[in-house]
MARMISE-424795 format. One record per residue: residue in one letter; x, y, z of N, C-alpha, C, O in turn. Coordinates in steps of 0.02 Angstrom, whole numbers, padded with zeros to 5 digits, always signed. Atoms other than C-alpha are relative to their C-alpha. Layout:
AXYZXYZXYZXYZ...
***
This chain:
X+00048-00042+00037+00449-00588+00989-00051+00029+00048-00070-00002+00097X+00057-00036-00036+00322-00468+01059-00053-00008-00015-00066+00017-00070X+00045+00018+00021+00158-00534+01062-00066+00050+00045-00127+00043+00040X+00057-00025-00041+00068-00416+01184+00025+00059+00042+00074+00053+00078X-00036-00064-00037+00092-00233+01256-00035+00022+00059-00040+00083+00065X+00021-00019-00054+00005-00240+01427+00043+00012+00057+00098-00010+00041X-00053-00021-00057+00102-00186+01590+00015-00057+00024-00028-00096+00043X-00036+00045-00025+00236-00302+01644-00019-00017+00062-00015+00023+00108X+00021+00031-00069+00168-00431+01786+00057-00024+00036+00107-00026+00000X-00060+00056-00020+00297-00533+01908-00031-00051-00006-00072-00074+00034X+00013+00100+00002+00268-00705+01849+00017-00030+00073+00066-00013+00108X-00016+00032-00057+00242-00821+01999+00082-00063+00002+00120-00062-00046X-00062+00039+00004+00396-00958+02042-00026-00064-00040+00003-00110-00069X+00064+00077+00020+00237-01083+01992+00010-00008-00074+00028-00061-00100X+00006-00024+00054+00226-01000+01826+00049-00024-00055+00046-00053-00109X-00079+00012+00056+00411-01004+01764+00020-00074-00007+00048-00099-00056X-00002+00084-00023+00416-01191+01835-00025-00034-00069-00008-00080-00106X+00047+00052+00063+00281-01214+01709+00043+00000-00064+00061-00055-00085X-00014-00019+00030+00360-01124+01575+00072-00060-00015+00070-00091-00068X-00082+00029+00001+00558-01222+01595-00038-00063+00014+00006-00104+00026X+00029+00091-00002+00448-01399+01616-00031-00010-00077-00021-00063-00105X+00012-00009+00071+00363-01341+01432+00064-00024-00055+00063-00065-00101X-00038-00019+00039+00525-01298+01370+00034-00048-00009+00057-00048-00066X-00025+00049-00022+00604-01454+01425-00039-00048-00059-00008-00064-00109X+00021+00014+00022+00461-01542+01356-00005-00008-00066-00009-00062-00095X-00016-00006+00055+00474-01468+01199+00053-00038-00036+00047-00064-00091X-00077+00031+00032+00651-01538+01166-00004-00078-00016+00013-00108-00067X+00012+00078-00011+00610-01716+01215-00057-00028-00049-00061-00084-00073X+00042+00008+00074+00479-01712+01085+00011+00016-00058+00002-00027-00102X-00041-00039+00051+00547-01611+00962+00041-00066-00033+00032-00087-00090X-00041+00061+00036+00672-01761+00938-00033-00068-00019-00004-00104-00059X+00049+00062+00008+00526-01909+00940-00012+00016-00083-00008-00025-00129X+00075-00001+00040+00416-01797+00814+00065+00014-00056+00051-00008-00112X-00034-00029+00085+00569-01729+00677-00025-00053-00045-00046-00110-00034X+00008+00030+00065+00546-01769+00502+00009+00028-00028-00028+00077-00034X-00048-00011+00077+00663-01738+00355-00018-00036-00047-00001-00094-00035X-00025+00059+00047+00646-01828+00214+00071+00010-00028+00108-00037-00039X-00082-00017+00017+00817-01734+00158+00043+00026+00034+00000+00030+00077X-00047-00063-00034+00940-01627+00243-00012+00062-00037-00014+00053-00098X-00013-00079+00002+00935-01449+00216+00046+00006-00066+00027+00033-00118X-00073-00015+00073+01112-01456+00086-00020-00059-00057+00016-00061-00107X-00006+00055+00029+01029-01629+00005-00079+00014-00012-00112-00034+00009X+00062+00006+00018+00847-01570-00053-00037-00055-00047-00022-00076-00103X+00055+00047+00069+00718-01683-00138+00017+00050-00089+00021+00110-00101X-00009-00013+00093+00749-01671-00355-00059-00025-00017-00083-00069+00018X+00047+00027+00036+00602-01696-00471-00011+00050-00067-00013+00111-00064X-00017-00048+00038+00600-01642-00645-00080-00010-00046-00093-00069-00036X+00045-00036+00033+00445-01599-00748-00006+00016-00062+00022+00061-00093X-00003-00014+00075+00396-01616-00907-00103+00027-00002-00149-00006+00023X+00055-00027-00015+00231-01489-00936-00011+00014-00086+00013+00065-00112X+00030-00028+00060+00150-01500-01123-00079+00020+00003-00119+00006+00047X+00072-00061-00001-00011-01384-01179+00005-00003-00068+00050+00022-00102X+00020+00011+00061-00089-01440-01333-00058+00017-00032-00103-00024-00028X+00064-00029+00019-00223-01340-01417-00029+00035-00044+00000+00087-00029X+00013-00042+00053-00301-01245-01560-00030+00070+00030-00059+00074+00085X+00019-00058-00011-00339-01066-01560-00089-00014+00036-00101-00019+00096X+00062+00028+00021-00525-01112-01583+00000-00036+00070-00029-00008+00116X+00016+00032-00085-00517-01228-01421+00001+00029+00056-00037+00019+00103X-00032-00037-00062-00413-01101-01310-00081+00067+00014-00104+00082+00069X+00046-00030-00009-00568-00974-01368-00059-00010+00017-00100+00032+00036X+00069+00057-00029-00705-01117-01331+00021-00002+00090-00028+00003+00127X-00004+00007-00074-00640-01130-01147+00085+00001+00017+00126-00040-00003X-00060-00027-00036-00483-01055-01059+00043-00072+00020+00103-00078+00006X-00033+00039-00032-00459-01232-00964+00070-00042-00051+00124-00068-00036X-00061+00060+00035-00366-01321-01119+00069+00041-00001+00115+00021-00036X-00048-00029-00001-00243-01201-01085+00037-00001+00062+00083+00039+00072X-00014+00009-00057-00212-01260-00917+00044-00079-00005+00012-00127-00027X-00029+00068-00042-00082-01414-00863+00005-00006+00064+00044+00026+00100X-00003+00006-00064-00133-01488-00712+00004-00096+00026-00037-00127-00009X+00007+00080-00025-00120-01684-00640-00025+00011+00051-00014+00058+00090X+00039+00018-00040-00234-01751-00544+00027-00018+00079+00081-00046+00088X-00029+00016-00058-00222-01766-00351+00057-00039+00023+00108-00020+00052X-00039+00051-00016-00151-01933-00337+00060-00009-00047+00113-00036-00033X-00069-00012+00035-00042-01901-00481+00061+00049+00021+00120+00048+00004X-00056-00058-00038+00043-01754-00381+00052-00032+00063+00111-00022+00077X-00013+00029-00064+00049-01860-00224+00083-00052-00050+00141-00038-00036X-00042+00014+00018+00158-01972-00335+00058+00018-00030+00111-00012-00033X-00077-00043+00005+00273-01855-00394+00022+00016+00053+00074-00012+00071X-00031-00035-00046+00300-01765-00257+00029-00053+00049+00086-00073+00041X-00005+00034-00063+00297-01873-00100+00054-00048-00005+00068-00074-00059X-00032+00043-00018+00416-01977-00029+00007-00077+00051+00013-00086+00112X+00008+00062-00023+00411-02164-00016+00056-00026+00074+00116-00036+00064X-00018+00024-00056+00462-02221+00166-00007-00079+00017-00065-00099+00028X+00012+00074-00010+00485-02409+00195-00020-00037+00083+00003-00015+00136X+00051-00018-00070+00375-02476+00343+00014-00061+00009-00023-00081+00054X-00014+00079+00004+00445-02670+00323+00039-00012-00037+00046+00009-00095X-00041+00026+00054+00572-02764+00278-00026-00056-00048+00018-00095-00065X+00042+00012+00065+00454-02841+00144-00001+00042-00053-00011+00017-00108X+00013-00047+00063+00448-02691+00033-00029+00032+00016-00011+00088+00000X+00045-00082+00000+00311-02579+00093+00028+00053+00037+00063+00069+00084X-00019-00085-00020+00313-02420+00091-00071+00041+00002-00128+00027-00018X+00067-00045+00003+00213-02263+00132+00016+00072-00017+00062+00103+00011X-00022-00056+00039+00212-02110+00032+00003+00064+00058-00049+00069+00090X+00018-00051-00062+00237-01958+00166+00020+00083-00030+00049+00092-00084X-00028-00068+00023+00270-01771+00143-00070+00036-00012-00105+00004-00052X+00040-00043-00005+00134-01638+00159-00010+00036-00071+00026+00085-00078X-00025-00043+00049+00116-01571-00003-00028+00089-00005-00009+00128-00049X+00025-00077-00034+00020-01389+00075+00060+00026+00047+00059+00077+00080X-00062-00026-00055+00185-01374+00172+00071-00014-00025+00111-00049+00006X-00071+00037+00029+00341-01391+00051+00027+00056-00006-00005+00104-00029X-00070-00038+00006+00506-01291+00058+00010-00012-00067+00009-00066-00096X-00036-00011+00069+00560-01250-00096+00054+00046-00015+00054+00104-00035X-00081-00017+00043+00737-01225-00139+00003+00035-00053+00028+00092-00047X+00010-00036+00059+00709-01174-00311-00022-00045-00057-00020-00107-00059X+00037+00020+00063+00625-01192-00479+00012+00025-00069-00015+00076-00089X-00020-00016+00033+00704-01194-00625-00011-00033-00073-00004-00094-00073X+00014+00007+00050+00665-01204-00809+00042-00025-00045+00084+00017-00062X-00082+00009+00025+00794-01297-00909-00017-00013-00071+00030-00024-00109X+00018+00002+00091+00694-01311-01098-00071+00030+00004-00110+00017+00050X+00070-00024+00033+00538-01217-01178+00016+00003-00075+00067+00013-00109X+00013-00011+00075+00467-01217-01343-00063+00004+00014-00096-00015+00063X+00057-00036+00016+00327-01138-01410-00016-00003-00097+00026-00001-00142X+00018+00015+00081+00226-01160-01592-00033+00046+00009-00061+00058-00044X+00057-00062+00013+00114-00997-01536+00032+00034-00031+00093+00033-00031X-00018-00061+00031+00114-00852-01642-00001+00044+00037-00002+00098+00007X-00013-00062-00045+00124-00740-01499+00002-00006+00076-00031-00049+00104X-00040+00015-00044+00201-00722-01346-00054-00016+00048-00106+00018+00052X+00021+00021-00066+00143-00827-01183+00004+00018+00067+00062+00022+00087X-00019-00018-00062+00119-00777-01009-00015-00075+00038-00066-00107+00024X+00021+00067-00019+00138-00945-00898+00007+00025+00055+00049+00067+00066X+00006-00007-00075+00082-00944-00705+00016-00062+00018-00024-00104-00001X-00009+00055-00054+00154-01080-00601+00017+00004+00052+00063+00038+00074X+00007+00026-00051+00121-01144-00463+00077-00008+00064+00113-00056+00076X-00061+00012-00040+00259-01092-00332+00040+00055-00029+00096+00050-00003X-00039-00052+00055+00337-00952-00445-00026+00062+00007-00076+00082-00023X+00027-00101+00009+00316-00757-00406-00027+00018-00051-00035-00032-00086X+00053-00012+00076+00216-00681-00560+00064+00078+00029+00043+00125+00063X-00034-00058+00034+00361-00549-00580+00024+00003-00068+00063+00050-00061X-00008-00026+00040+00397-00537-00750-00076+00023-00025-00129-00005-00011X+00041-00039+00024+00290-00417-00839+00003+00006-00111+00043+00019-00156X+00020-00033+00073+00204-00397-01013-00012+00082-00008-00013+00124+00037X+00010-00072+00019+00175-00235-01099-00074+00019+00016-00091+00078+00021X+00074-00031-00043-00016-00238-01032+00009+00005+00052-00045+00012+00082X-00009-00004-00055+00058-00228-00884-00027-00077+00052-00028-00077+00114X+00010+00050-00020+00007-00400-00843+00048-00062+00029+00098-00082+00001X-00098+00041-00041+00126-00528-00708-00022-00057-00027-00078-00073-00045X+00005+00076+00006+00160-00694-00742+00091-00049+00025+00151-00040+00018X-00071+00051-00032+00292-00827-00666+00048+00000-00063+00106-00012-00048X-00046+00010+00045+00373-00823-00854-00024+00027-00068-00082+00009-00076X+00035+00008+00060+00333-00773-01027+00046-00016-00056+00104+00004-00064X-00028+00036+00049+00368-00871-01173-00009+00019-00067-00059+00011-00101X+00004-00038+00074+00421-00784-01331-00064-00059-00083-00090-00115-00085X+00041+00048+00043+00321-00838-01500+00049-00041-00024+00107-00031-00005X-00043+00048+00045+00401-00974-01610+00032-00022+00039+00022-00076+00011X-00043-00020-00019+00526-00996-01486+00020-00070+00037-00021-00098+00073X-00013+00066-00011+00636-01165-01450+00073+00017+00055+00120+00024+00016X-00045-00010-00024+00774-01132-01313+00011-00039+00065-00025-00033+00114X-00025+00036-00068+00879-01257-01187+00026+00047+00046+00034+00017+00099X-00044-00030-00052+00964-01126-01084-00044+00009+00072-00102+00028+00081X+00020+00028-00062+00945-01164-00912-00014+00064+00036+00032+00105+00029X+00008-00067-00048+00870-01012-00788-00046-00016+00058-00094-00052+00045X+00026-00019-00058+00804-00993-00630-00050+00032+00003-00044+00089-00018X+00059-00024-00004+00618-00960-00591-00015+00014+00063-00055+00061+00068X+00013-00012-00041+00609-00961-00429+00065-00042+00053+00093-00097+00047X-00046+00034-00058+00726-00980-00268-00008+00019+00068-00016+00079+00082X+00026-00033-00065+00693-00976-00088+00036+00018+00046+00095+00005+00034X-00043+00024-00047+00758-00944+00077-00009-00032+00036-00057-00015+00071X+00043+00069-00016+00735-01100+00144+00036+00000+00109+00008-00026+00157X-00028-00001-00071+00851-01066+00321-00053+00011+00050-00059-00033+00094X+00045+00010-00052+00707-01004+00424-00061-00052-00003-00095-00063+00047X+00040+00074-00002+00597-01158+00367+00027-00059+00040-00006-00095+00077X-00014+00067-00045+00708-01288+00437+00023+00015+00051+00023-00030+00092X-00002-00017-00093+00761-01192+00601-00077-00011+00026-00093-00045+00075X+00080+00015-00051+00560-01184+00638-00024-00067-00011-00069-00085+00026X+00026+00070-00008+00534-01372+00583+00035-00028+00049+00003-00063+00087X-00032+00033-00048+00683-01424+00694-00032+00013+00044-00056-00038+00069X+00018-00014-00036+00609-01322+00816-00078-00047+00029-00088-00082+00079X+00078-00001-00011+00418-01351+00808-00029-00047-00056-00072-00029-00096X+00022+00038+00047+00404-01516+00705-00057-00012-00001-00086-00027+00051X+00065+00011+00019+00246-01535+00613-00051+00036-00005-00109+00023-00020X+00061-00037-00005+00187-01375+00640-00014+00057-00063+00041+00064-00089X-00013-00050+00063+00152-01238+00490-00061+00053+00024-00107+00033+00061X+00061-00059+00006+00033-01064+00486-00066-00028+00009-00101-00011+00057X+00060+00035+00029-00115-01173+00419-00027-00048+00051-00086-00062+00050X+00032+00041-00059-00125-01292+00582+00024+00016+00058+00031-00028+00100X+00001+00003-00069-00083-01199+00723-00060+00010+00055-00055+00002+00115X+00035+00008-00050-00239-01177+00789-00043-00081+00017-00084-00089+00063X+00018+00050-00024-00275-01371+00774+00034-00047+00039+00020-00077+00091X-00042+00055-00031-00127-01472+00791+00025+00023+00074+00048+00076+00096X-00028-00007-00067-00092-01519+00963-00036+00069+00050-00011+00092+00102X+00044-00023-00029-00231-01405+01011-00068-00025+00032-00101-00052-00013X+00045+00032-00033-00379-01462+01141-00056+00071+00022-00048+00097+00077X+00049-00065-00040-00527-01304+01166-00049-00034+00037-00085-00071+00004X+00059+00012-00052-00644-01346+01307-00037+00072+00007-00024+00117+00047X+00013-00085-00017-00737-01190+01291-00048+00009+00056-00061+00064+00082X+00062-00024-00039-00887-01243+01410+00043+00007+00071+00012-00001+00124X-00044-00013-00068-00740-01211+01551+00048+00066-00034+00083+00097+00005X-00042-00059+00014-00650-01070+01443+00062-00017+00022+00083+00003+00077X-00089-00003-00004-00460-01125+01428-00017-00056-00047-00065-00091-00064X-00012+00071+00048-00376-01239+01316+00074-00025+00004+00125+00006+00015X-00076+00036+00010-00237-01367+01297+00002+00014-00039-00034+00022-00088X-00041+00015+00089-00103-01358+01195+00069-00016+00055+00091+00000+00110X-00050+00040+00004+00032-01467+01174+00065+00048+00025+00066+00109+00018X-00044-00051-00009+00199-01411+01243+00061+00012-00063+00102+00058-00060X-00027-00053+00028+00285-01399+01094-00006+00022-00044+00023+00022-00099X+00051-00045+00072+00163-01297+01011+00038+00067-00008+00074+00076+00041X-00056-00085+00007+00259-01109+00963-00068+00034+00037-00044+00087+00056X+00027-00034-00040+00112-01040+01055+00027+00004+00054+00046+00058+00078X-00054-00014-00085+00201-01097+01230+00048+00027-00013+00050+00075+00025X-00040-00024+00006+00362-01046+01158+00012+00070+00015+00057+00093+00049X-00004-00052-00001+00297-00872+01120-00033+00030+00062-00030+00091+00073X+00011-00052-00044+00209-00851+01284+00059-00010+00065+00051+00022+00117X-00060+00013-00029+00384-00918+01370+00038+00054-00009+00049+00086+00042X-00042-00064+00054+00485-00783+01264-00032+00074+00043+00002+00120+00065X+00010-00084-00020+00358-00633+01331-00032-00020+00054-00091-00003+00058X+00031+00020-00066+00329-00717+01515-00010+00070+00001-00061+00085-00030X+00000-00031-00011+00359-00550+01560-00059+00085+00006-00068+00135+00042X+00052-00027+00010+00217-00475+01483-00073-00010+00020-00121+00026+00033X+00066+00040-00012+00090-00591+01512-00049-00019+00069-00018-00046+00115X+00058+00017-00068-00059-00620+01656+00036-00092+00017+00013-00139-00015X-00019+00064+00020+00039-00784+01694-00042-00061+00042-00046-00122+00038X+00082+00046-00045-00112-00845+01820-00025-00026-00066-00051-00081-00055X+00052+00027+00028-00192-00884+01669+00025-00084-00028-00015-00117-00061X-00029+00054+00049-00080-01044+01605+00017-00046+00081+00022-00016+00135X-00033+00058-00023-00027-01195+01703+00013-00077-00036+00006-00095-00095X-00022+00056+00037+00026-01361+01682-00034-00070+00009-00040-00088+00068X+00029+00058-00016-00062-01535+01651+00030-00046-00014+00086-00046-00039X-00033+00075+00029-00038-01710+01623+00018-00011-00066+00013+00038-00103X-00014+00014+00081+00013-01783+01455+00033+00036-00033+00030+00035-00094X-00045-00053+00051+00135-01645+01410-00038+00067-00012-00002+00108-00040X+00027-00061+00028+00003-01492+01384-00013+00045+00069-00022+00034+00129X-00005-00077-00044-00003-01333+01469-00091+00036-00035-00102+00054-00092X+00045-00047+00000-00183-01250+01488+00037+00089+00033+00078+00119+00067X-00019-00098+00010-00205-01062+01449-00089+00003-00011-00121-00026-00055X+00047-00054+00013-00360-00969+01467-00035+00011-00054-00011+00065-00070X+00022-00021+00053-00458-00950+01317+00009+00079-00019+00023+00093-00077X-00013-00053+00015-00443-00768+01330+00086+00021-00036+00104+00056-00083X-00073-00022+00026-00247-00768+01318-00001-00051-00059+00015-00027-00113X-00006+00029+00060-00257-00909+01199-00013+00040-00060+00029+00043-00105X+00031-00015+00065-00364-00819+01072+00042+00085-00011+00053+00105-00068X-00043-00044+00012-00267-00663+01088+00061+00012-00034+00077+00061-00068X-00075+00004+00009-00089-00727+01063+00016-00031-00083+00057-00010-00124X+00022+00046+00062-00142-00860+00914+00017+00037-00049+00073+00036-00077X-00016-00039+00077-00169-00738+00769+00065+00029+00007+00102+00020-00042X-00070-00041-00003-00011-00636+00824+00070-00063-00025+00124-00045-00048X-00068+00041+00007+00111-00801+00803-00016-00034-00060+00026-00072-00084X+00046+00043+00066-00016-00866+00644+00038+00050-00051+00060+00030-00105X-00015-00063+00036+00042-00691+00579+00075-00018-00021+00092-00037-00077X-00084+00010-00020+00239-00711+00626+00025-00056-00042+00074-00053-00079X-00029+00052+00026+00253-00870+00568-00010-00008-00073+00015-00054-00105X+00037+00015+00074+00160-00834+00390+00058+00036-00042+00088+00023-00094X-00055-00071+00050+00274-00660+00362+00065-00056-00015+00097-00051-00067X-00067-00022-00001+00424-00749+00402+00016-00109-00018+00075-00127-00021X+00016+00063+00033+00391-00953+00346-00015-00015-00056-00072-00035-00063X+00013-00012+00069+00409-00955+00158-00019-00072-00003+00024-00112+00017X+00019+00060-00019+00303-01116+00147-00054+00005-00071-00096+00050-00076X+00033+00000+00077+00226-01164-00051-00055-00050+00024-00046-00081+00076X+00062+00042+00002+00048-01265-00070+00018-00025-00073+00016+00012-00122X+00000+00032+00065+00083-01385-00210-00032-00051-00014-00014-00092-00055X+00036+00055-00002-00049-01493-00181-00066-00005-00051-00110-00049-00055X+00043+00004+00050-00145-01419-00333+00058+00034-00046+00046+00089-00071X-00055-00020+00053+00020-01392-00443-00040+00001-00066-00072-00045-00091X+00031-00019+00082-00042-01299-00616+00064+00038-00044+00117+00062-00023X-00030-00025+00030+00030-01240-00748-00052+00050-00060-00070+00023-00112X+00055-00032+00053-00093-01098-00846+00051+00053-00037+00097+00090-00019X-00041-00061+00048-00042-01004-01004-00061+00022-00018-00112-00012-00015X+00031-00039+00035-00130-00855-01088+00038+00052-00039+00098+00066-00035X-00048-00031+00059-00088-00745-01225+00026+00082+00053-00016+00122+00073X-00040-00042-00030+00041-00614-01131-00002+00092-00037+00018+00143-00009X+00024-00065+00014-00007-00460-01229-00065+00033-00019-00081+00088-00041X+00078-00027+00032-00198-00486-01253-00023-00005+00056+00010-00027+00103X+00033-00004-00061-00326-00462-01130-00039-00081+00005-00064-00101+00057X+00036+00058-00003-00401-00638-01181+00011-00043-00086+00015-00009-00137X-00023+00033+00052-00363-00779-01319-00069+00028-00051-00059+00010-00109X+00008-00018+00057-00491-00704-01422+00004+00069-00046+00003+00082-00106X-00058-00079+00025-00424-00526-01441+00068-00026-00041+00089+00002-00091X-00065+00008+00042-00260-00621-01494-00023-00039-00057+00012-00035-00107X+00000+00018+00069-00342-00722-01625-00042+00053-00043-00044+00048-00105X+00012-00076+00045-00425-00550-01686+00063+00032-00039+00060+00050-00098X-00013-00045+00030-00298-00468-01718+00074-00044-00038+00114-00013-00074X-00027+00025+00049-00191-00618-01787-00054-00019-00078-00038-00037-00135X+00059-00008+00073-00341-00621-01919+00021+00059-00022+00064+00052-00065X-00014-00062+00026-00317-00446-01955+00084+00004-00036+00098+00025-00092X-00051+00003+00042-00139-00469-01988+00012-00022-00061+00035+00011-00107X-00008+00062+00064-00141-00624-02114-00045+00049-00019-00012+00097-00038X+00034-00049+00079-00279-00514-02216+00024+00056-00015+00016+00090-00066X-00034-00090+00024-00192-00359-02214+00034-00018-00087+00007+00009-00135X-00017-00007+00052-00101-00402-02361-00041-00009-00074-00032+00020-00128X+00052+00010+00043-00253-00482-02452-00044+00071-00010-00052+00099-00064X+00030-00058+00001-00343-00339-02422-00011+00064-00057-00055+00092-00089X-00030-00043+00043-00230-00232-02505-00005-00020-00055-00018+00024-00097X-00006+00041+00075-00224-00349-02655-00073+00009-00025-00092+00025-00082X+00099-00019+00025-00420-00330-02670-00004+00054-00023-00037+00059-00075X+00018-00088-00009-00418-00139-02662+00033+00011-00072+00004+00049-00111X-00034-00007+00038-00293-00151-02792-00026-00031-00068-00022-00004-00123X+00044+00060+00082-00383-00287-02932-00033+00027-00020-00039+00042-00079X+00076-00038-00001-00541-00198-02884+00004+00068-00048-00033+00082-00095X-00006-00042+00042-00480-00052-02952+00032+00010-00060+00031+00059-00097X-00008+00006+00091-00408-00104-03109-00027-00059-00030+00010-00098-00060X+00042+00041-00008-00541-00216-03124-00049+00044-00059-00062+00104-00053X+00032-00049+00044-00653-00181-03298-00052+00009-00013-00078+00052-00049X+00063-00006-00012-00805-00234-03250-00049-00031+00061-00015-00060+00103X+00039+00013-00042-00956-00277-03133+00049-00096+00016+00090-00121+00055X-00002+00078+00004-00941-00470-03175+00069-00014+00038+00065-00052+00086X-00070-00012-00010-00742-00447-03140+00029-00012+00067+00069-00050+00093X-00014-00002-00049-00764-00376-02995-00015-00063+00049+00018-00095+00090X+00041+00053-00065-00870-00494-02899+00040-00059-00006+00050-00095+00043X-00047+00079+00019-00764-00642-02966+00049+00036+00065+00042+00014+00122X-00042-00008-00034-00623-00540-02880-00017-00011+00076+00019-00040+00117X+00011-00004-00070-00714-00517-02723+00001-00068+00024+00032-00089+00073X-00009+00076-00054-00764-00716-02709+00060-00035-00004+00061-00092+00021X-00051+00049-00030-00598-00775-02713+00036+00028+00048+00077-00005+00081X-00040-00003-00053-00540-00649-02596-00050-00014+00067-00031+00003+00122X+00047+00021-00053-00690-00710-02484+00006-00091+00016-00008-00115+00071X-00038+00038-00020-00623-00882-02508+00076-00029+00018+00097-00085+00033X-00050-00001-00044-00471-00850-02455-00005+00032+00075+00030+00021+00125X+00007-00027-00079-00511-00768-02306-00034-00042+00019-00023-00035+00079X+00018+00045-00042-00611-00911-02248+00044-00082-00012+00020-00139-00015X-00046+00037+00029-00455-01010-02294+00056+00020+00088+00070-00012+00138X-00031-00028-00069-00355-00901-02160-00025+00011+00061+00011+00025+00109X+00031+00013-00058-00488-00909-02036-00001-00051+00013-00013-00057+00073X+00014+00056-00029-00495-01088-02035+00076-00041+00006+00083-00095+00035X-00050+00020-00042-00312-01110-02025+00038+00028+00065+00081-00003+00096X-00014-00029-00054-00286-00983-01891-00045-00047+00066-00026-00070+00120X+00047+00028-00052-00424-01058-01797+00012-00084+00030+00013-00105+00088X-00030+00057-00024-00376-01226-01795+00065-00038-00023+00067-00098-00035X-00086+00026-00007-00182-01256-01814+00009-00012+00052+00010+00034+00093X-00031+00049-00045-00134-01371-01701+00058+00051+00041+00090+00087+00002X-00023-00035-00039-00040-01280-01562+00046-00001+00074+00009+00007+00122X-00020+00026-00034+00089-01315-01438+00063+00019+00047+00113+00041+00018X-00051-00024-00050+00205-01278-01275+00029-00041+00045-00008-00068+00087X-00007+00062-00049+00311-01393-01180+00055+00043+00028+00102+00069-00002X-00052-00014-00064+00402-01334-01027+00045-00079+00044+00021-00133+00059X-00041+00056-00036+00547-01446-00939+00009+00046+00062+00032+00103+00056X-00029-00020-00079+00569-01401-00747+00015-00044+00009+00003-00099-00016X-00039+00020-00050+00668-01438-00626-00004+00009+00064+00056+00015+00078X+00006+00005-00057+00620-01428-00437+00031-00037+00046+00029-00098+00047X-00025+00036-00052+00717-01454-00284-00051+00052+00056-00071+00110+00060X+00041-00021-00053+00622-01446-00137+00003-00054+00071+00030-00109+00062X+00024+00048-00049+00577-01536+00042-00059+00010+00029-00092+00058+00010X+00063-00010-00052+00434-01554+00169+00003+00042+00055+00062+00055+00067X-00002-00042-00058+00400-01443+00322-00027-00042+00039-00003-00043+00096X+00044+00062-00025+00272-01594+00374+00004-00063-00025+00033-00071-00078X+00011+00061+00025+00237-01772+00359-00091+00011-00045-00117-00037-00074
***
């Protein structure tokens, strides 16, 4: 990869030495530091059961009851994978959950008791399907609506994830400028580890590079210059983000909102308006063959307690959505 378009230097014999002692390096670590918990063809399974229980009336009191989310340590226990550390029994839960490959995500039951259609965002799931407000969401879930058929929400390509973990175990977008990084800035240069993808990429474009500025130290790390360091960094932070499809599920949610309103109380507007439409009409209609004052008003208060008959079962009928997933996935990190 091209990380820098200044005029081609001749790297010294010192230089390349360094570079093929890195590269070397790299390998011999590379095999210490791997970590799979699965193979590539044998991903982690975990399946998902996501209910959302709520009254109109609640969802319009505060957005959150419309949210399914588990708590930190409840995620850690789904997700993660128990590693045994003794032949006693213990174990230790490992797997990054800001750094997980995901295979795919797939929906295999929904039901729904809303009267109108759901837009659900989850966590790990493109927001391509579209409502008629033009609004995305990872899925939307018709009203009434009870169906097992199994579909696909999301699928990745997971091949350039585990070539760059084989490669560059432990490393992801999010920690390359710590892990296995050392800045001394009151001398301007910094270690880094050799087999950080920073050495890789300034190995790859020796050719380009001031190569005075890098050599090689003890303990496996190669100083570089602060100047070329801070140069090269964002360019491979970049590279590795475009092209490292890498999910954060370490705050896994599941939020629904009403998929054709701008907000749950626009949709219980204008499900009010519906249910009276017909009363309405029935008023307009009494009213006017209706033979007197006294008559009328009778007519009006029962159609005034019925309408606070249909406001108070719209408002609080019990309300409910349960999603079943299915996730296969692995780690990129411990």
């Amino acid at each position: 990869m091209s990380v820098r378009a200044d005029k081609p230097t001749n790297p010294s014999s010192d230089a390349a030495a360094i570079l093929n002692d890195a590269s070397a390096m790299d390998s011999n670590l590379g095999e210490g530091n791997s970590y799979c918990v699965a193979s590539p063809d044998n991903p982690l399974k975990r399946n998902l059961v996501v209910s959302i229980r709520a009254s109109l009336n609640d969802l319009c009191l505060s957005k959150s009851k419309g949210t399914w989310q588990p708590s930190s340590d409840a995620l850690k226990s789904i997700f993660q994978q128990k590693k045994f550390t003794s032949l006693d029994g213990a174990a230790d839960a490992q797997g990054d959950l800001k750094s997980v490959v995901l295979h795919d995500l797939k929906v295999q039951h929904v039901s729904s008791s809303f009267p109108v259609s759901i837009g659900a965002r989850i966590t790990g799931v493109d927001e391509t399907t579209f409502s008629s407000s033009g609004d995305s969401f990872s899925m939307i879930v018709l009203p009434n609506s009870n169906s097992s058929n199994e579909r696909t929400l999301q699928s990745d390509d997971v091949s350039l994830a585990y070539e760059f973990a084989k490669k560059f175990p432990g490393y992801t977008s999010d920690n390359l400028a710590e892990k296995g990084v050392h800045e001394v800035s009151a001398r301007r240069f910094v270690l880094v580890a050799a087999d950080h993808p920073l050495v890789s990429a300034i190995s790859e474009n020796a050719d380009k590079l001031q190569m005075g500025e890098i050599s090689m130290m003890p303990e496996g790390l190669v100083k570089i210059s602060s100047g070329l360091y801070e140069s090269i960094l964002p360019l491979v932070k970049t590279q590795v983000e475009s092209q490292i499809k890498v999910r954060d599920l370490s705050r896994s949610s599941v939020t629904i909102t009403p998929a054709e309103f701008a907000s749950w109380a626009d949709a219980r507007a204008e499900l009010l308006t519906e249910a009276k439409r017909p009363y309405k009409a029935q008023l307009e209609s009494d009213i006017a063959g209706a033979g007197d004052e006294g008559e009328i008003r009778q007519i009006r208060a029962t159609f005034e307690k019925k309408e606070k008959e249909i406001e108070h079962e719209i408002d609080h009928k019990p309300l409910e959505m349960h999603l079943s997933l299915g996730v296969s996935y692995n780690f990129l990190t411990k």
